[in-house]
C-alpha positions as CSV (number, residue, x, y, z in Angstrom):
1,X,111.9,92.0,81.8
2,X,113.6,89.6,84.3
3,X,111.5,86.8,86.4
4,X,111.4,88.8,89.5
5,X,109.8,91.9,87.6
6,X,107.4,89.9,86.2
7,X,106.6,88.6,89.2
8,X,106.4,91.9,91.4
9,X,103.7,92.9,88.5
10,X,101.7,89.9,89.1
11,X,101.6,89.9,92.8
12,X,98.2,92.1,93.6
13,X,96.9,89.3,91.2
14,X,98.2,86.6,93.0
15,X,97.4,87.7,96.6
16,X,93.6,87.7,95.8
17,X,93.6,84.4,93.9
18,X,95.5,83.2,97.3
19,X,92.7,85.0,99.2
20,X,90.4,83.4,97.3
21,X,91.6,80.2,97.7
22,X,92.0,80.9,101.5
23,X,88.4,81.6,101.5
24,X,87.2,78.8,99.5
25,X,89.8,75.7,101.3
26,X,89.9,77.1,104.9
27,X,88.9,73.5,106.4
28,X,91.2,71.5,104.1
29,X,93.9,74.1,104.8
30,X,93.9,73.9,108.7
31,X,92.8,69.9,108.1
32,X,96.8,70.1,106.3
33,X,98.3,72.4,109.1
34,X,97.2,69.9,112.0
35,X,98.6,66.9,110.0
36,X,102.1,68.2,109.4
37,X,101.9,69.7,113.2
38,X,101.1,65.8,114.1
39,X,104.2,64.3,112.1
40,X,106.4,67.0,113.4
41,X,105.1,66.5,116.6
42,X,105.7,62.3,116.2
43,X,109.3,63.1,114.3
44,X,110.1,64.9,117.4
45,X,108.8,62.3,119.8
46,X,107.0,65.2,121.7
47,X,110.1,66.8,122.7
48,X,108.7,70.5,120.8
49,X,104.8,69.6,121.1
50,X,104.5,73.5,122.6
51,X,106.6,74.8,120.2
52,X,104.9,73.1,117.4
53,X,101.7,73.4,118.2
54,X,101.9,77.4,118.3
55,X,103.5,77.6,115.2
56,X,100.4,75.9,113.8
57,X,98.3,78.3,115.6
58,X,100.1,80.8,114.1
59,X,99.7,79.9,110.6
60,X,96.3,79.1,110.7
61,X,95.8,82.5,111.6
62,X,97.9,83.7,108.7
63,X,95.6,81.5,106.7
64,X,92.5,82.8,108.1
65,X,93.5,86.8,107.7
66,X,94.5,86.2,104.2
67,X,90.5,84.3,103.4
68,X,89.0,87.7,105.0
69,X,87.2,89.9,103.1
70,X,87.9,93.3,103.4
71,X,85.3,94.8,105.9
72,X,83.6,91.2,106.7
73,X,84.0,87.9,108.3
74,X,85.4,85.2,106.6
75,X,83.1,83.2,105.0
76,X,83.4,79.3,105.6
């Protein structure tokens, strides 16, 4: 069994360990997003602070949907 099989076998496990990680970090994950938005942002010199700043709406989103429960709020 090659790496990639083995890894497509583990992958329900690893969502929900994600999830639950998700779930459990929320604030230190978005505290993370926001600070490599901000060095971007400074790298940049403000030149993509739009572009920047929605992808990091974006994937605080992405890490908000993957903390929720199925059928109930996220807890934080």
């Amino acid at each position: 069994m090659g790496f990639l099989d083995k890894l497509k076998k583990r992958a329900p496990e690893l969502k929900d360990k994600a999830a639950d990680l998700a779930r459990e970090h929320g604030d230190k994950i978005d505290q993370g997003i926001d600070k490599a938005a901000g060095l971007a942002d400074k790298a940049t010199k403000g030149k993509h602070t739009d572009t920047i700043d929605s992808a990091a709406k974006k994937a605080k989103d992405a890490a908000d949907q993957l903390g929720e429960e199925p059928g109930g709020p996220k807890p934080r």
